[in-house]
PAKOL-514798 format. One record per residue (C-alpha): x, y, z; residue number from 1; residue in three letters. Coordinates in steps of 0.05 Angstrom, whole numbers. Layout:
BEGIN
+--------+--------+--------+-----+------+
|     px |     py |     pz | seq | type |
+--------+--------+--------+-----+------+
|      X |      Y |      Z | NUM |  ALA |
...
+--------+--------+--------+-----+------+
//
This chain:
BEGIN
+--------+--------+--------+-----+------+
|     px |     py |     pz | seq | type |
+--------+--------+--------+-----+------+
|    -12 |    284 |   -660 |   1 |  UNK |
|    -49 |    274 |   -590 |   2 |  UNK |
|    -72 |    331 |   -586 |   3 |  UNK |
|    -94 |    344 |   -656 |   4 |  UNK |
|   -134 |    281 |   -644 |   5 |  UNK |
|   -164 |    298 |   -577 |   6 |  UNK |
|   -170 |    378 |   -583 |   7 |  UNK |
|   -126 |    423 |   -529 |   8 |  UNK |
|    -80 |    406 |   -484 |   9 |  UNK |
|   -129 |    415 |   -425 |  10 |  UNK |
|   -181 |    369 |   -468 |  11 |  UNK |
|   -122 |    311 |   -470 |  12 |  UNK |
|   -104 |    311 |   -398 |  13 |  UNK |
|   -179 |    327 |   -363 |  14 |  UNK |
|   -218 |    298 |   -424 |  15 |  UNK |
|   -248 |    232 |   -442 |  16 |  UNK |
|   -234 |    224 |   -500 |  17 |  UNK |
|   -176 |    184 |   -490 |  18 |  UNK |
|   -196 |    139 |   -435 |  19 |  UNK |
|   -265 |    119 |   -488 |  20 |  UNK |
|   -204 |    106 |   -540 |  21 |  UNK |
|   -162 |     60 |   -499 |  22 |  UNK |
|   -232 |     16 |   -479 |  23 |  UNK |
|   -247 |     12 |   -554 |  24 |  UNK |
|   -169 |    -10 |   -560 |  25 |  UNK |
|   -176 |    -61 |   -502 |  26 |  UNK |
|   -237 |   -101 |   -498 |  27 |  UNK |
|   -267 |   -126 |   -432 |  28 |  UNK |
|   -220 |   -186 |   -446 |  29 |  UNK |
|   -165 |   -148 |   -434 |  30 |  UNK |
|   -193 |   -142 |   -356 |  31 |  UNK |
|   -160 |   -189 |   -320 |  32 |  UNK |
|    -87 |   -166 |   -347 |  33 |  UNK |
|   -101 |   -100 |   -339 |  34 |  UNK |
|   -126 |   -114 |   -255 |  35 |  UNK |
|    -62 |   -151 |   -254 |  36 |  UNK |
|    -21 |    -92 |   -277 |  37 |  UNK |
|    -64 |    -50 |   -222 |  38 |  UNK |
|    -37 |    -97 |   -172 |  39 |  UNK |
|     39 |    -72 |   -181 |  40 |  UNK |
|     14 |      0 |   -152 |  41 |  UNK |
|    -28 |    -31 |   -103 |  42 |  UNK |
|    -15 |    -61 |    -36 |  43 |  UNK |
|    -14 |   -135 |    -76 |  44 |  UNK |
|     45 |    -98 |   -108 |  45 |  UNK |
|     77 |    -76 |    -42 |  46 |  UNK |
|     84 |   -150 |     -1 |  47 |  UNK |
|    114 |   -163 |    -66 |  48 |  UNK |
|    175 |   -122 |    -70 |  49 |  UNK |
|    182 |   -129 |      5 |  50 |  UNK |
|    184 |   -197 |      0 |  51 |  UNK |
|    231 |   -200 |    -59 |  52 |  UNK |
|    281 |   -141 |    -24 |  53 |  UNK |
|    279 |   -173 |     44 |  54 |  UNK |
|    291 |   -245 |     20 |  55 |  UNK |
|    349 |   -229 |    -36 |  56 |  UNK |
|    384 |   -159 |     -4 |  57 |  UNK |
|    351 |   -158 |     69 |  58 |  UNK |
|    312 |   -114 |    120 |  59 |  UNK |
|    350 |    -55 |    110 |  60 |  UNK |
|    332 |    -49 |     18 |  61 |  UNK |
|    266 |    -77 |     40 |  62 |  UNK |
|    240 |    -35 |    100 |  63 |  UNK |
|    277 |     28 |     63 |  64 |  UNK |
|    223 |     16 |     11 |  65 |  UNK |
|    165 |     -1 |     60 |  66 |  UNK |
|    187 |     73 |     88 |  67 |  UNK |
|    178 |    106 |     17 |  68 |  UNK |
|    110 |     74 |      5 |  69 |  UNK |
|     86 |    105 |     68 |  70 |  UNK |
|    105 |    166 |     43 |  71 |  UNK |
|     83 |    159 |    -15 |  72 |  UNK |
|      9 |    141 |     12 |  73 |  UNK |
|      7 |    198 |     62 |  74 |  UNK |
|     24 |    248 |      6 |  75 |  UNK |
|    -25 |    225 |    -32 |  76 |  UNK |
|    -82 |    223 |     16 |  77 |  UNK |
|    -63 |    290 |     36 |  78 |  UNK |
|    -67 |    319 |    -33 |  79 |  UNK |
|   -121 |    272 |    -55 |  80 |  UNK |
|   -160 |    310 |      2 |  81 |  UNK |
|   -140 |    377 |     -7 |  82 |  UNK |
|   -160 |    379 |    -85 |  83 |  UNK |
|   -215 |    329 |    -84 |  84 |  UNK |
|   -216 |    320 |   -155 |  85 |  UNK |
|   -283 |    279 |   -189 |  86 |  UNK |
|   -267 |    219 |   -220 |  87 |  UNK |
|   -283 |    220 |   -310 |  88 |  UNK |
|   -357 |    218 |   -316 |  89 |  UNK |
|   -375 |    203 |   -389 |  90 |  UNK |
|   -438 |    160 |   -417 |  91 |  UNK |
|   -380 |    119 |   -463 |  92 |  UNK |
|   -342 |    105 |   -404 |  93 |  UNK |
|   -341 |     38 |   -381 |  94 |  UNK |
|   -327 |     43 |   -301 |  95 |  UNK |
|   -286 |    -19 |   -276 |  96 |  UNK |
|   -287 |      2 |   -211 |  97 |  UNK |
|   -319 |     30 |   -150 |  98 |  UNK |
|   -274 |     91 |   -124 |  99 |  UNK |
|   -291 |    139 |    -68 | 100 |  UNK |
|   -229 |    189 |    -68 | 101 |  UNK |
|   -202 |    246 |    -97 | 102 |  UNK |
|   -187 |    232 |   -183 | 103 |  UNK |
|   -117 |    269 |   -171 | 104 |  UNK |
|    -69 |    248 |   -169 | 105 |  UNK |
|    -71 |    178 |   -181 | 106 |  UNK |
|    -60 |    136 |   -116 | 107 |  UNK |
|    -38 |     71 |   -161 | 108 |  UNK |
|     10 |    109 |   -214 | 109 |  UNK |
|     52 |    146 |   -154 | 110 |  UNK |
|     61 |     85 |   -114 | 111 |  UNK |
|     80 |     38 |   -163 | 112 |  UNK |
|    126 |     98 |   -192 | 113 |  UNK |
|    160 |    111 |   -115 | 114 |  UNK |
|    171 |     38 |   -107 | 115 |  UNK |
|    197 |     11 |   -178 | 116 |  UNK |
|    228 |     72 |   -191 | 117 |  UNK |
|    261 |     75 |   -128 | 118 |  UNK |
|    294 |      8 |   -132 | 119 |  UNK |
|    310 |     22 |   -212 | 120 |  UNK |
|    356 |     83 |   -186 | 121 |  UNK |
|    384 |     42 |   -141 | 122 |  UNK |
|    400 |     -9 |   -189 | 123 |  UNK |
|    373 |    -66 |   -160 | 124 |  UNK |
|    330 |    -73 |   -224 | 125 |  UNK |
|    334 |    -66 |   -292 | 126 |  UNK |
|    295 |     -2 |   -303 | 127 |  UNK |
|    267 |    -29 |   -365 | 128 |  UNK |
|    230 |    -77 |   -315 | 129 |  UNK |
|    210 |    -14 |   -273 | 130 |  UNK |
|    190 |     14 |   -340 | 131 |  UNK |
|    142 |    -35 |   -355 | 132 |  UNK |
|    113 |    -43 |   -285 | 133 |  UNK |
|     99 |     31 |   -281 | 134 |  UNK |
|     67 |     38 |   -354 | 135 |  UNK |
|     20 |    -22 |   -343 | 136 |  UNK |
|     -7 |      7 |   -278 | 137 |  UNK |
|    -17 |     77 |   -314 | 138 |  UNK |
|    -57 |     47 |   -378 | 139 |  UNK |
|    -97 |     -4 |   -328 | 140 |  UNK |
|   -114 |     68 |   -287 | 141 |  UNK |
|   -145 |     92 |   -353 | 142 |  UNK |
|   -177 |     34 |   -377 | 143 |  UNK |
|   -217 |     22 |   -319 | 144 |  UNK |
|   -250 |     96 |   -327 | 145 |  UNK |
|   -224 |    113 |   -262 | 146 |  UNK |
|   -165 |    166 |   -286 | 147 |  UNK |
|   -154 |    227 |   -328 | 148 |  UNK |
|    -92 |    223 |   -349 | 149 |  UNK |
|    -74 |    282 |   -324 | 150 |  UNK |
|    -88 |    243 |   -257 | 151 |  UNK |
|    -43 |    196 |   -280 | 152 |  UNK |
|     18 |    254 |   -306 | 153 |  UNK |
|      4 |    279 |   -236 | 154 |  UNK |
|     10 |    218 |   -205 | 155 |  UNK |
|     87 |    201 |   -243 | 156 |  UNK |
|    110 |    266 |   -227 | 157 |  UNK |
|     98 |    269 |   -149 | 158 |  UNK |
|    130 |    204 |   -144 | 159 |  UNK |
|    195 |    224 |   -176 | 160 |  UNK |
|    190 |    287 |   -134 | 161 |  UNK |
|    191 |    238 |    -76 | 162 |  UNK |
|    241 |    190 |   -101 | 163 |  UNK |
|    297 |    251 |   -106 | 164 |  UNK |
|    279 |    272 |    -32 | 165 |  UNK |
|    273 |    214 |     -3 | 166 |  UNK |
|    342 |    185 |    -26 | 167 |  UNK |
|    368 |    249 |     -2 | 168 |  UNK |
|    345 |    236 |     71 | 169 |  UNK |
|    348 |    164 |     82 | 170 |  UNK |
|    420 |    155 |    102 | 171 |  UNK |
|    393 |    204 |    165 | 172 |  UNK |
|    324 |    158 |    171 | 173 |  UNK |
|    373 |     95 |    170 | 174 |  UNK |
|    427 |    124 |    221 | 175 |  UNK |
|    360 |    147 |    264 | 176 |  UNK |
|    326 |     72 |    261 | 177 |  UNK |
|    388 |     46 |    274 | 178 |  UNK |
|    402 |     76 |    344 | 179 |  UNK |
|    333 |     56 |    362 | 180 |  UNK |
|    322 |     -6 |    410 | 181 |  UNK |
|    289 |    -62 |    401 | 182 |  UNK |
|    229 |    -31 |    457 | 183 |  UNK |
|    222 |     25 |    417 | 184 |  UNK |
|    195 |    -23 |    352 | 185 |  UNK |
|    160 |    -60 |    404 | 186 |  UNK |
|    118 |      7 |    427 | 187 |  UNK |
|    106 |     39 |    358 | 188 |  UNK |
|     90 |    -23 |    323 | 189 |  UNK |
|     41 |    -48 |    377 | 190 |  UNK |
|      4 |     24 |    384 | 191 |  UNK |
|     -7 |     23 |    304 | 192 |  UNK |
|    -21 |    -57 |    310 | 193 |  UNK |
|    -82 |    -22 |    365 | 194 |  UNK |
|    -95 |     36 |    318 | 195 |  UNK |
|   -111 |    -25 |    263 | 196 |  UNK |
|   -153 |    -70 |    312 | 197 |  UNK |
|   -185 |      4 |    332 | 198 |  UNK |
|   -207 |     15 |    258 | 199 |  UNK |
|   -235 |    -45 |    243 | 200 |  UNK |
|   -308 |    -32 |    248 | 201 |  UNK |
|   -303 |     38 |    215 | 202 |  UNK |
|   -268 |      7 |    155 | 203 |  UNK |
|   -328 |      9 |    106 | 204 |  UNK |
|   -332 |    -28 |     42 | 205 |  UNK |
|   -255 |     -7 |      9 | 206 |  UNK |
|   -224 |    -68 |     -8 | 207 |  UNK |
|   -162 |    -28 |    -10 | 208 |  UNK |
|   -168 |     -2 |     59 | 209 |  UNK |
|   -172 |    -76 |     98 | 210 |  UNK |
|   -119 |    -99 |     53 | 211 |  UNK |
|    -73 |    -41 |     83 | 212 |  UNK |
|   -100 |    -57 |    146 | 213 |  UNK |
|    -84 |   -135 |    130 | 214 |  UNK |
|    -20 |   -119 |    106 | 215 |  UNK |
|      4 |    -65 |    167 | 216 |  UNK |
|    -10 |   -123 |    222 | 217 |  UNK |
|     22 |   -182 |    189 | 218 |  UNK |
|     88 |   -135 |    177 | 219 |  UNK |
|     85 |   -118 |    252 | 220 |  UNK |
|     76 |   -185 |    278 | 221 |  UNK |
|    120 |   -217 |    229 | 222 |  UNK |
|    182 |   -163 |    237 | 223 |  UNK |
|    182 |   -160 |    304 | 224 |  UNK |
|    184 |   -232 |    319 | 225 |  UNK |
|    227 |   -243 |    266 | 226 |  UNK |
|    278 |   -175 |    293 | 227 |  UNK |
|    270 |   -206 |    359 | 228 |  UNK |
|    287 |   -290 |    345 | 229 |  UNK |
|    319 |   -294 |    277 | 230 |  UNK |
|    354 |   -232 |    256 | 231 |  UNK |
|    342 |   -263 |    178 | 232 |  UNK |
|    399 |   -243 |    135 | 233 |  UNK |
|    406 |   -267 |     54 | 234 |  UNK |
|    466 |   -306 |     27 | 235 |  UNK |
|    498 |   -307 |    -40 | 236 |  UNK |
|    465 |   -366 |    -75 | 237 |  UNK |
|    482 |   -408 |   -144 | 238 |  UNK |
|    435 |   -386 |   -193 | 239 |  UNK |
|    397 |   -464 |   -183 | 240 |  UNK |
|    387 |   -448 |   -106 | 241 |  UNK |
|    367 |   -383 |   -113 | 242 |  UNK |
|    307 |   -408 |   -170 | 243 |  UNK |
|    298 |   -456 |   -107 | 244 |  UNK |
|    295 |   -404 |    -54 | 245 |  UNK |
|    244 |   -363 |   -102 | 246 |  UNK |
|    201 |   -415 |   -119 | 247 |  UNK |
|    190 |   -426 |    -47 | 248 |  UNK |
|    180 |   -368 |    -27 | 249 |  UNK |
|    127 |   -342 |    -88 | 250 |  UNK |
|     99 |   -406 |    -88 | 251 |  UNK |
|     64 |   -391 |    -28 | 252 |  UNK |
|     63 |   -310 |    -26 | 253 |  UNK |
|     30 |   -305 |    -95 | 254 |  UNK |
|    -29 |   -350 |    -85 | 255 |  UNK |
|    -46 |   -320 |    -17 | 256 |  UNK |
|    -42 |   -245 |    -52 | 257 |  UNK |
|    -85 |   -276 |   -111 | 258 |  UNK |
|   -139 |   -302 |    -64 | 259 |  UNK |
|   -183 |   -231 |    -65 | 260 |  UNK |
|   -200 |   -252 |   -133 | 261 |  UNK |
|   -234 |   -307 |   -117 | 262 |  UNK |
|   -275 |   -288 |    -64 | 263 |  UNK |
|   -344 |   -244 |    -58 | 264 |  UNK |
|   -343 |   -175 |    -48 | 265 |  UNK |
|   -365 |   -186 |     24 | 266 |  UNK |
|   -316 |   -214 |     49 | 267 |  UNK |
|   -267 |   -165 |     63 | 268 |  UNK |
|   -242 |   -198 |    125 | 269 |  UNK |
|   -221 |   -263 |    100 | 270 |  UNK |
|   -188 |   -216 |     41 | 271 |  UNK |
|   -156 |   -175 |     99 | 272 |  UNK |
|   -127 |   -242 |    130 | 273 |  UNK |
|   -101 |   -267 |     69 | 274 |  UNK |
|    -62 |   -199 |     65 | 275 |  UNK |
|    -49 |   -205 |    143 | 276 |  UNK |
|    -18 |   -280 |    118 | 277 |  UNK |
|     27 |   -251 |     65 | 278 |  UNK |
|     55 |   -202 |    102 | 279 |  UNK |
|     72 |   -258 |    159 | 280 |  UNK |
|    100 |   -313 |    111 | 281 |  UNK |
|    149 |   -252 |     82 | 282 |  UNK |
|    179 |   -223 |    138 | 283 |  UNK |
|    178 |   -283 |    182 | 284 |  UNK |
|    156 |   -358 |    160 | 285 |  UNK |
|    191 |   -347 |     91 | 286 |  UNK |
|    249 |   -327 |    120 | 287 |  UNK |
|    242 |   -380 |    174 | 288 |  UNK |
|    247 |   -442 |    114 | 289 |  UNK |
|    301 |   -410 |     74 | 290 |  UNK |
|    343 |   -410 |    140 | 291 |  UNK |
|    323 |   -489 |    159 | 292 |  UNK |
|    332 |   -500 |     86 | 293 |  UNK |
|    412 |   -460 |     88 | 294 |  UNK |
|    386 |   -416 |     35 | 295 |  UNK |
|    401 |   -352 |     95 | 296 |  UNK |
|    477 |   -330 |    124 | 297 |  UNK |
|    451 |   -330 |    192 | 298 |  UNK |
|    433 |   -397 |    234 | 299 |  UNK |
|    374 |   -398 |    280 | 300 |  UNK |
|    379 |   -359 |    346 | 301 |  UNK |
|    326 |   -387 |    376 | 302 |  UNK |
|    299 |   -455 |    399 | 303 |  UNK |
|    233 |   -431 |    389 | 304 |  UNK |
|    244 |   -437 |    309 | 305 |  UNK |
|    279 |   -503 |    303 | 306 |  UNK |
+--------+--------+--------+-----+------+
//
């Protein structure tokens, strides 16, 4: 039926056609649910399920899946660079957004597809909720005339690739971290915490690239500190504490992940420290309250925190 409607198979997946269809589907409306969908592939997406995974299951769930968005990212800048796809050009298109990189694959669909669809295998979500994630971010791709959906097929595809090999070598990535001291954190994460203060002034006018620089810092100051005082581990909860511990701890990290919306495109660097916030109240002042609060198994270590 698709491609009866749209022509060849090459027409469906580099044509169009169906991205003009979905924006007659979906008025302009439909924009803010659709940028909210985006934000499950996007780094908005990624303090999210850290934050969930470290506060419910702990650091080892949570910085597994920081490990798989990293190479997730790298694979697709690498590709992205290699192929250097154009994004759909088309006088019926209605561009959403402002994109600079390589059309394939699509950045968005393969992260949101490595991270939900690495914690549906696991189990530690339904994957009809994964499901549901991933498909949003792929029609919001489309309906902001930034995808083909071959970009997007491409996109699915290199993430399950990447799923299947990275499950295969994470018990050696976990037994490798794990005979790694404390110093050695300390030294990587402060050279990439220099690399980030480094790239500040040649960081340009991506939104998306001083929210990964946001995000990268407040994950490095916030783990460490948090590795080096608290050692933050989750406790079984009744279902009424648990609602408690969540609505603490989204009740802050939502609204500061929320605040790019409301701000001017120029000023990335108060969007970059709202991301550099996040990433700090999840890995270390979340996990700080749910301890003072007994919603954590371990006590505080350290005067410093009580």
């Amino acid at each position: 039926m698709l491609i009866a409607t749209f022509g060849s198979v090459g027409d469906l997946l580099w044509g169009t056609d169906l991205i003009v269809r979905i924006q007659e589907v979906f008025s302009p409306n439909w924009y803010w649910v659709f940028e909210l969908f985006s934000y499950l592939g996007d780094t908005q997406g990624v303090v999210l399920l850290t934050a969930l995974t470290f506060w419910l299951s702990g650091r080892r769930l949570a910085y597994s899946l920081v490990g798989i968005v990293v190479f997730s990212m790298t694979i697709d800048l690498t590709i992205g660079t290699l192929i250097g796809l154009p994004r759909p050009e088309d006088p019926r298109i209605i561009v959403w957004k402002d994109e600079f990189t390589s059309s394939f694959p699509s950045g968005h669909t393969a992260l949101a597809t490595s991270m939900w669809g690495m914690l549906a295998t696991l189990n530690w979500m339904p994957k009809l909720s994964a499901a549901i994630a991933v498909a949003g971010v792929m029609l919001a791709r489309l309906y902001f005339g930034v995808h083909y959906l071959g970009d997007i097929i491409g996109g699915a595809l290199i993430a399950v690739v990447l799923i299947v090999a990275y499950l295969r070598i994470l018990p050696a990535l976990e037994d490798f971290f794990a005979a790694r001291s404390f110093r050695f954190f300390q030294f990587w994460g402060g050279l990439i915490f220099a690399v980030v203060l480094v790239a500040i002034p040649f960081a340009g006018d991506s939104a998306r690239v001083w929210h990964v620089m946001g995000t990268v810092a407040g994950f490095i100051v916030g783990g460490l500190i948090e590795y080096r005082y608290l050692r933050y581990s989750p406790a079984p909860l009744a279902h009424t504490r648990l609602a408690l511990k969540l609505l603490i701890g989204l009740g802050i990290l939502i609204p500061l992940l929320l605040i790019p919306l409301l701000l001017d495109d120029d000023r990335l660097a108060l969007e970059a420290l709202a991301f550099f916030l996040a990433a700090l109240w999840t890995l270390l002042f979340a996990p700080i309250v749910f301890t003072r609060m007994r919603l954590s198994a371990t006590p505080l270590t350290s005067r410093r925190f009580r």
